[in-house]
C-alpha positions as CSV (number, residue, x, y, z in Angstrom):
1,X,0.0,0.0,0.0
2,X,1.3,3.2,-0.8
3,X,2.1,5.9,2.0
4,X,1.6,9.2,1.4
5,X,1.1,12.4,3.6
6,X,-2.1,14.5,3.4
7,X,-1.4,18.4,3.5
8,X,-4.1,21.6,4.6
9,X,-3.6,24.7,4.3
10,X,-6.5,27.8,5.4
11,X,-5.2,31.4,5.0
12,X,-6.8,32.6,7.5
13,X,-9.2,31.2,9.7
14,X,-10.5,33.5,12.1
15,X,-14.2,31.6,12.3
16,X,-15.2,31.9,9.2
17,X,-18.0,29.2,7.9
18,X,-19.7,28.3,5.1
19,X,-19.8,26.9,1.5
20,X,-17.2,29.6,0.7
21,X,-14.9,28.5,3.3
22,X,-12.6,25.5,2.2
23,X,-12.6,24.5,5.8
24,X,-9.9,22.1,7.2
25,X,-12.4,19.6,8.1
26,X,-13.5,19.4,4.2
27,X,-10.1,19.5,2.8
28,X,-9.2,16.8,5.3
29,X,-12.2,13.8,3.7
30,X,-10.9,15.1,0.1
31,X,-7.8,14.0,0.8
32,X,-8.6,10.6,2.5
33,X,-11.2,9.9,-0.1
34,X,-8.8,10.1,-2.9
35,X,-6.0,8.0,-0.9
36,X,-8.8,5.4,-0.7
37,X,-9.7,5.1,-4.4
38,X,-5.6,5.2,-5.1
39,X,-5.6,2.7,-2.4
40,X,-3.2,4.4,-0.6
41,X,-2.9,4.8,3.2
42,X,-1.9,8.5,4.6
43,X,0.5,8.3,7.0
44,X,1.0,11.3,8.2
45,X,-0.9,15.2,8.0
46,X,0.4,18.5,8.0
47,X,-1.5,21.6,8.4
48,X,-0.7,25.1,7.9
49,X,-3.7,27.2,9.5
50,X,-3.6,31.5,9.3
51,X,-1.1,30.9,6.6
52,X,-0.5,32.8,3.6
53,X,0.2,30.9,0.1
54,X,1.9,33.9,-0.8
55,X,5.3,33.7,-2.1
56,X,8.2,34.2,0.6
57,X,5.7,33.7,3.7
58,X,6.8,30.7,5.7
59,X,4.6,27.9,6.0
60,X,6.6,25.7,9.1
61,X,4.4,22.7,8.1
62,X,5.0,22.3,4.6
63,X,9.0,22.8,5.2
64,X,8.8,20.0,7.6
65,X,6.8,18.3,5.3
66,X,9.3,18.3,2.7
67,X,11.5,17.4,4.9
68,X,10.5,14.4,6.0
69,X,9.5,13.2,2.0
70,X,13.5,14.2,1.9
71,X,13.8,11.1,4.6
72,X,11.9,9.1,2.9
73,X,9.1,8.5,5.6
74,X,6.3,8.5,2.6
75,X,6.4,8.3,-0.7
76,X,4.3,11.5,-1.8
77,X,1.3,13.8,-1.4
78,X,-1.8,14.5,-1.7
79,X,-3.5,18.0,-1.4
80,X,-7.4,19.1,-1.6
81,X,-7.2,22.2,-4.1
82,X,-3.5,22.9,-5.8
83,X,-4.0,26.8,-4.8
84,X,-3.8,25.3,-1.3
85,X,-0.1,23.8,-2.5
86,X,1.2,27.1,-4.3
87,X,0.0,30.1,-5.1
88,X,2.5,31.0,-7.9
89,X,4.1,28.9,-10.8
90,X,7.8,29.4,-8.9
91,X,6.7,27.8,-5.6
92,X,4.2,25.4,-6.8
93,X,6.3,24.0,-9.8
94,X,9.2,24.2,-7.7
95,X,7.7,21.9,-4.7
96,X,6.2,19.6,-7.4
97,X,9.5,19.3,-9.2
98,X,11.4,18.3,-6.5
99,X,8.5,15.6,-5.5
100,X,8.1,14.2,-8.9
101,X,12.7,14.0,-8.9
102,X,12.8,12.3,-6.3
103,X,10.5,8.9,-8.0
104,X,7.1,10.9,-5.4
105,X,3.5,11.6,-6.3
106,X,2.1,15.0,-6.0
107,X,-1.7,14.5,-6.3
108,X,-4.5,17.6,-6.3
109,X,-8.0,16.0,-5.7
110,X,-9.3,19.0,-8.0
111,X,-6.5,18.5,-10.7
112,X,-7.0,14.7,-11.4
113,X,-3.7,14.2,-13.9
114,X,-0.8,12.8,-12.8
115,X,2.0,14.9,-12.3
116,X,4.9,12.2,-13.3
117,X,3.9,12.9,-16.8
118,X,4.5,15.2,-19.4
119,X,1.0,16.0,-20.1
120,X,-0.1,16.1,-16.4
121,X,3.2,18.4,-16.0
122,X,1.7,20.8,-18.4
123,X,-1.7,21.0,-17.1
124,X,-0.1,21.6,-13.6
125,X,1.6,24.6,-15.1
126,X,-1.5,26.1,-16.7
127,X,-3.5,25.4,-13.6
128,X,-0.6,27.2,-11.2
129,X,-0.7,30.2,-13.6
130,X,-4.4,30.4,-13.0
131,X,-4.1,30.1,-9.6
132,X,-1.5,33.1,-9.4
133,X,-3.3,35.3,-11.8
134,X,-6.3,34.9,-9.9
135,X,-3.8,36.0,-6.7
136,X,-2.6,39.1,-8.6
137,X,-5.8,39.5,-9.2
138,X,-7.0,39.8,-6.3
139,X,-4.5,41.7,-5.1
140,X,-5.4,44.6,-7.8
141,X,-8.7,44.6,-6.5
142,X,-7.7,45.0,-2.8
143,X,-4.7,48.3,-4.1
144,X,-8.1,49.9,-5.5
145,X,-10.1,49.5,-2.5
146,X,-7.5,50.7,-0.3
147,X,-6.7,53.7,-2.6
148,X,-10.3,54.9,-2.9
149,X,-10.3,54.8,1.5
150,X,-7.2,56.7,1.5
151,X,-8.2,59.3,-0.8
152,X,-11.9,59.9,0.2
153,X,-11.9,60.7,3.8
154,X,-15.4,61.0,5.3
155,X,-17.7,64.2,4.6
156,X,-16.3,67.3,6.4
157,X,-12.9,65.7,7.2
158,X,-9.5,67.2,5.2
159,X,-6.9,64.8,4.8
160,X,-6.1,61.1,3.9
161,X,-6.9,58.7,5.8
162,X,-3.9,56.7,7.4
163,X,-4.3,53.2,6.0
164,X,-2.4,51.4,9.2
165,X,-2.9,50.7,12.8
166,X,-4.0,53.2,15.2
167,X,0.0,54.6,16.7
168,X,0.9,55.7,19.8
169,X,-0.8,59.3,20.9
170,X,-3.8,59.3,18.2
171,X,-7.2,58.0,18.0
172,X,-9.5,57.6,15.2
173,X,-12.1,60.6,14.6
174,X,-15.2,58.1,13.8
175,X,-14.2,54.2,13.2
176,X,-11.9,52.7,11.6
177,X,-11.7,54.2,8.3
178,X,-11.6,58.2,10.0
179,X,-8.5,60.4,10.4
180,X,-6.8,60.5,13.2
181,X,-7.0,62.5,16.2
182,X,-4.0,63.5,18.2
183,X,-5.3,62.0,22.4
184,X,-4.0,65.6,24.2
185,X,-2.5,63.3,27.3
186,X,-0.6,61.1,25.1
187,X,1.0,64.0,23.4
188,X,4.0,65.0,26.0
189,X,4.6,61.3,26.1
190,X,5.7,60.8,22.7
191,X,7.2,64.2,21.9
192,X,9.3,63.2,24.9
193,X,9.9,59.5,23.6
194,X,11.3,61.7,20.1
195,X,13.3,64.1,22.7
196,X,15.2,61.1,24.3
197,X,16.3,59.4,21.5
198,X,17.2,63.1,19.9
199,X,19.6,63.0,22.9
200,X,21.3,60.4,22.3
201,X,19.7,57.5,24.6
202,X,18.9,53.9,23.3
203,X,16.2,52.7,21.9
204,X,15.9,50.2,25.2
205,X,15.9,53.7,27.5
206,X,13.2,55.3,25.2
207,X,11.0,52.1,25.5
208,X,11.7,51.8,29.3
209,X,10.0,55.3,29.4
210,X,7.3,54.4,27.5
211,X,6.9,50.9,29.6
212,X,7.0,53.6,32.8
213,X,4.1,55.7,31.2
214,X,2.1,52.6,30.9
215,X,2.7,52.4,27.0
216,X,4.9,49.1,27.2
217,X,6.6,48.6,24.2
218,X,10.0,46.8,22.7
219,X,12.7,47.8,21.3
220,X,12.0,47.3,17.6
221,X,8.6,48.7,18.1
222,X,10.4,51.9,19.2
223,X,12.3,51.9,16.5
224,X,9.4,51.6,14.1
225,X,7.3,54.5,15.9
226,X,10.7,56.6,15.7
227,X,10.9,56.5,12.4
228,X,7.0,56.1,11.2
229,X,6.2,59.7,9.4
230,X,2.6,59.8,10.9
231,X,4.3,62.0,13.4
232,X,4.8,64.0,11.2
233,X,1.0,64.6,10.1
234,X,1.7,62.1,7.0
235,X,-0.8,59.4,6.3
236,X,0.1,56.2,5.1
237,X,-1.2,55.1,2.0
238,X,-2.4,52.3,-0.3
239,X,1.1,51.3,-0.8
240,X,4.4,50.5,0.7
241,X,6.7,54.0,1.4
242,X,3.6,56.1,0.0
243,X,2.8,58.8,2.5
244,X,0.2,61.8,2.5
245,X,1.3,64.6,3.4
246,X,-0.6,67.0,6.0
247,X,-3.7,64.4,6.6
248,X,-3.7,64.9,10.1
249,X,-2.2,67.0,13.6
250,X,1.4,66.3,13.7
251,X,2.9,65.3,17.0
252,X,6.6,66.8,16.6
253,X,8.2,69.0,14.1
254,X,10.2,68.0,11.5
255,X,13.3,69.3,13.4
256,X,12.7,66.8,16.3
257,X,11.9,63.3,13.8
258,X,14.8,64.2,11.7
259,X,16.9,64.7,15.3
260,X,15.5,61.2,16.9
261,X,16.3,59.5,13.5
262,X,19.7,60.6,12.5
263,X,21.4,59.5,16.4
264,X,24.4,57.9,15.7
265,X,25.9,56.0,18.7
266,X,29.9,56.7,19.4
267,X,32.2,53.7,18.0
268,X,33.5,51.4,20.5
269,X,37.3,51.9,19.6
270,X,39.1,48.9,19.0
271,X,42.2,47.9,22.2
272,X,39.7,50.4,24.4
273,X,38.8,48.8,27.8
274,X,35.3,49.1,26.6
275,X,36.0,47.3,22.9
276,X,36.9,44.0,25.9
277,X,33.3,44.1,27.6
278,X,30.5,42.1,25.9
279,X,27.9,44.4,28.6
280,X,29.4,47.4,27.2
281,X,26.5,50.0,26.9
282,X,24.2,47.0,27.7
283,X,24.5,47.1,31.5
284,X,23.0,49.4,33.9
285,X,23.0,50.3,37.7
286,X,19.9,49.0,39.4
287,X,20.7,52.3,41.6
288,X,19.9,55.5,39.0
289,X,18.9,53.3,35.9
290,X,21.6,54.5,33.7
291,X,23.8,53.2,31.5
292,X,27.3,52.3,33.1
293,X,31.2,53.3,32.0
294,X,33.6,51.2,31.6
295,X,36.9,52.3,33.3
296,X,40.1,50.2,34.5
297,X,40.6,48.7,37.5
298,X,42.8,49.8,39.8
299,X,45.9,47.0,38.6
300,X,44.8,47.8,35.2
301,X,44.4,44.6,34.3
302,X,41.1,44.2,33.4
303,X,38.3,46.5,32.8
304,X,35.2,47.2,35.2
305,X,31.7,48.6,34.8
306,X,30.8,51.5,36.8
307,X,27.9,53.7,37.6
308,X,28.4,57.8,36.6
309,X,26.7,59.0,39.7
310,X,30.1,61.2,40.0
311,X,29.9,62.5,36.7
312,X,26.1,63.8,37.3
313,X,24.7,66.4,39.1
314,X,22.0,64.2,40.8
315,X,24.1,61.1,42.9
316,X,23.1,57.9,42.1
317,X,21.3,56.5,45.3
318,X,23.3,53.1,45.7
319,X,26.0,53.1,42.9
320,X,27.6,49.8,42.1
321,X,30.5,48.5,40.0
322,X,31.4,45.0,38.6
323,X,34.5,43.5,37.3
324,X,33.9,43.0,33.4
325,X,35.5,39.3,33.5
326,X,32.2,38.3,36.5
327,X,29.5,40.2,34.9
328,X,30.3,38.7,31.2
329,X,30.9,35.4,32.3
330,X,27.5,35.2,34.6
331,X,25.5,36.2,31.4
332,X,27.4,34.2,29.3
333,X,26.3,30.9,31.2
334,X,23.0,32.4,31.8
335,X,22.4,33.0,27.8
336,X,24.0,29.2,27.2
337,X,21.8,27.9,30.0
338,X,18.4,29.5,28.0
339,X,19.6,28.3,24.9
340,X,19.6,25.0,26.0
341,X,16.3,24.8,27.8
342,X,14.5,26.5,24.9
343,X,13.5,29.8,26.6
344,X,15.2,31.5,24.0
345,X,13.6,29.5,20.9
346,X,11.6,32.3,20.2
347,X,14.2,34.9,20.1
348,X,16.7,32.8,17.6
349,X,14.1,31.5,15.7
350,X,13.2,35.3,14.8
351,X,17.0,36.3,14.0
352,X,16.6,33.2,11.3
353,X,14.0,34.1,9.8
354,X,15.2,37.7,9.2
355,X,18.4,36.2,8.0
356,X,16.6,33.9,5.4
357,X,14.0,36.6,4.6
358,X,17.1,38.9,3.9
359,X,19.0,36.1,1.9
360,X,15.7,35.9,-0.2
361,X,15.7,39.5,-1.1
362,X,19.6,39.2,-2.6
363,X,19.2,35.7,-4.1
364,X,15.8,37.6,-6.3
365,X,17.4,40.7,-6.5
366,X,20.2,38.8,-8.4
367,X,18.1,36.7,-10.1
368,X,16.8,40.2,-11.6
369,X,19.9,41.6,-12.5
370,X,20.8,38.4,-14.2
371,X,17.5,38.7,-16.5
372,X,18.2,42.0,-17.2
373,X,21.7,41.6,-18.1
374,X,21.3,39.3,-20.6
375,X,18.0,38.1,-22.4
376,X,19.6,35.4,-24.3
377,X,18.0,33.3,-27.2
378,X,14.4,33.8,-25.3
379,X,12.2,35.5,-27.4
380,X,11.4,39.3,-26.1
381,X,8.1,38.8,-25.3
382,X,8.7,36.2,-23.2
383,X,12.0,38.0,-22.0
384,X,9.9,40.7,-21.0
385,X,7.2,38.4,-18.7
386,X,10.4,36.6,-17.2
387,X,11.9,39.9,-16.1
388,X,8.2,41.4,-15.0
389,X,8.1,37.9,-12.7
390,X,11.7,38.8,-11.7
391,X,10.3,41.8,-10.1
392,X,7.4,40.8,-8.8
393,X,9.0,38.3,-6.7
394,X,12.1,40.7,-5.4
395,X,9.0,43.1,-4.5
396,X,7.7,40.2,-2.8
397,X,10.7,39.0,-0.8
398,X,11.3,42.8,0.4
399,X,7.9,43.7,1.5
400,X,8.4,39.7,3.8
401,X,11.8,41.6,4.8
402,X,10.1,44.7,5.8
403,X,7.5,43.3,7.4
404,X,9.9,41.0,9.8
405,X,11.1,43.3,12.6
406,X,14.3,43.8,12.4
407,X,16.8,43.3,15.8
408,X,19.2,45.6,16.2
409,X,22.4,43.6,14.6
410,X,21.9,39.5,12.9
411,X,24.1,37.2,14.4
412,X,22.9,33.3,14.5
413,X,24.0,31.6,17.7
414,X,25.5,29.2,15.4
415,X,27.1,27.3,18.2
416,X,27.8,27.1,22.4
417,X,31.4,27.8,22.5
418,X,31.3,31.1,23.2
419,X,35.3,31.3,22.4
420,X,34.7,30.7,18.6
421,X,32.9,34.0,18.7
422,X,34.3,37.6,18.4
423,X,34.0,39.9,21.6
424,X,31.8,41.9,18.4
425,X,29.7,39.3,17.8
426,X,29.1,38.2,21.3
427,X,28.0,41.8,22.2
428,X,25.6,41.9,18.9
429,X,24.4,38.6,20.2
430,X,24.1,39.5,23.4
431,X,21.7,43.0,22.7
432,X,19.3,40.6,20.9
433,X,18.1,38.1,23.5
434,X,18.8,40.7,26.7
435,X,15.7,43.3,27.6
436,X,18.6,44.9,30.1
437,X,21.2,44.0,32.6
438,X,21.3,45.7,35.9
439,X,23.7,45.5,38.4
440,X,22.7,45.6,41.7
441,X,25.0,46.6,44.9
442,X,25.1,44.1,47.6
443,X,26.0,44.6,51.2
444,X,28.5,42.3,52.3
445,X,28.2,41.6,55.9
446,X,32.3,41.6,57.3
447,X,32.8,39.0,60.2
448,X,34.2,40.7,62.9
449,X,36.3,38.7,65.4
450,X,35.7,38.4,68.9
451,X,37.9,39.9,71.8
């Protein structure tokens, strides 16, 4: 009996019902039905639910899928609908291909050919390009409807509408599809957010003000409300980088956003005492909450990190100081330990996924330039659709990049041995997976001896 795996796929769930609905469920007896009259058994299912077929989205369960046809735990698939399987004649061929290579079956209960031969090949590939016309398609249609909201604001209202989520310090005017409003209490607290980064402070101190206010937010979400123009009184429109201008109140002035976004932070110099600290600008004193210096210790041997409370006009309550060579090591086996019980999946996981999003945006964006270097013997019409494709999948793979948050530098914790690693990249490393480091000062309780 042949063994296959059964795959699902729903876009997005989020309860819909109904004939309209390809539910899980349904797809689910397709499948099983059709192993039955092939009188194959399916061994195994994989279901990718909220997930787009889009090109460059990643769907975990089809990878691992694939994978395991790579082992050879079954000998092929079968899907419901092929639209569920690819969306576009790259991917979908592509998955196909390497099935149907490897001696598998790839088997659509709506397609009804088999793949492994030249004829079902060809219907595959005019069925895929359906399927991803219909997607462009659809895509068109949504642009327009977006446009037409962005450009007709409600009677009585000047201005765009911002097509995005509600940001920090505004509100919308009337529902979703209003302008915005500036909220008159919010307002201090984000020209102040924009002031503190103008200053020079971190993006960690600018969101541990925010988290203070009771606007708790991360890093990278500072980042992106630093730089978002809406600020500015600039809407966002139907498309990615399009912006309205004057749509709404603006916040701060274009004197502050252009200060909070151009903040470059001093070099570490290279031999420095602080180029040996992987805490460096990392760590502060539970004391003040500021960020501590790095200065030598009094052999000048090794470094040690130090509140500022003498460098301030206001003291620092309890200042503290820490030998470089204890603080790093203590994180150091704190980060290994978390890496090896999984609390830091998450985090790493993330850092991969921008990498291979990133790696997808060079790999199409030379598959581009290729194409446009050199047509070849193609013919120019189809020249032309090739290098049209070209670009619709580098737009593709950068909006997947843009919309991955980015962390602050990529470095893969590519292995445990912390000594293969530069102090660099253990200090990039280390401002991914750390919120903050605080050193606290401890009172030590001397024995005294008895007369």
């Amino acid at each position: 009996m042949k063994r296959l795996a059964g795959y699902i796929r729903v876009s997005k769930v989020n309860g819909r019902e109904g004939e309209s609905f390809h539910s899980p469920e349904k797809q689910r007896a397709e499948v099983e039905a059709r192993a039955k009259q092939l009188g194959a058994e399916i061994v195994r299912w994989y279901e990718d639910l909220d997930e787009s077929g889009k090109e460059g989205n990643p769907r975990p369960e089809l990878a691992e899928m694939m994978a395991a046809f790579d082992r050879g735990e079954f000998g092929g698939v079968v899907v419901a609908k092929l639209s569920r399987f690819g969306r576009s004649v790259a991917d979908g061929l592509k998955l196909v291909k390497r099935i149907n290579d490897a001696g598998g079956e790839f088997i659509a209960v709506d397609l009804g050919v088999d793949t492994r031969t030249a004829n079902g090949r060809m219907i595959l590939n005019i069925l895929l390009t359906l399927a991803e016309w219909e997607l462009e398609r659809a895509r068109e249609e949504w642009l327009s409807v977006r446009q037409r909201a962005h450009k007709a604001p409600k009677d009585g209202e000047p201005g765009a509408v911002h097509l995005a989520p509600t940001p920090v310090g505004y509100a919308r005017s009337d529902g979703r599809r209003s302008r915005l409003v500036v909220v008159d209490e919010l307002r201090p607290v984000v020209r102040r957010a924009f002031e503190l980064r103008a200053e020079g402070r971190s993006y960690q101190a600018v969101a541990d003000f925010m988290r203070e206010g009771g606007h708790p937010m991360s890093k990278s979400g500072v980042g992106a409300m630093l730089a978002s123009r809406v600020y500015l009184g600039d809407a966002a429109g139907a498309e990615k980088g399009e912006w309205t201008p004057d749509a709404h109140e603006a916040i701060v002035t274009p004197e502050l956003w252009e200060a909070a976004n151009h903040v470059k932070a001093k070099a570490i110099r290279n031999g420095s005492i602080a180029s040996k600290g992987m805490l460096t600008r990392i760590i502060t004193c539970a004391g003040c909450g500021k960020t501590m210096s790095v200065s030598a210790s009094p052999n000048k041997r090794e470094g040690v990190y130090a509140c500022r409370s003498r460098e301030r006009k206001e003291p620092c309550p309890s200042p503290t100081s820490v030998r470089i060579p204890v603080a790093d090591d203590y994180v150091r086996e704190s980060i290994t330990t978390a890496l090896v019980d999984g609390t830091l999946k998450a985090t790493t996981d993330a850092i991969r996924l921008y990498n291979a999003r990133a790696e997808a945006v060079e790999q199409a964006r030379a598959d581009r330039d290729a194409l446009v270097a050199e047509r070849g013997p193609l013919p120019l019409d189809a020249w032309k659709r090739m290098v049209l494709a070209a670009e619709a999948a580098l737009e593709e793979a950068l909006d997947a990049l843009h919309a991955t948050p980015a962390p602050d530098s990529v470095v893969e914790p590519d292995s445990l041995l912390w000594d293969k690693w530069t102090i660099e990249d253990e200090r990039a490393f280390a401002r991914q997976v750390i919120a903050e480091v605080r050193s606290r000062r401890v009172r030590q309780h001397r024995v005294r001896p008895r007369r």
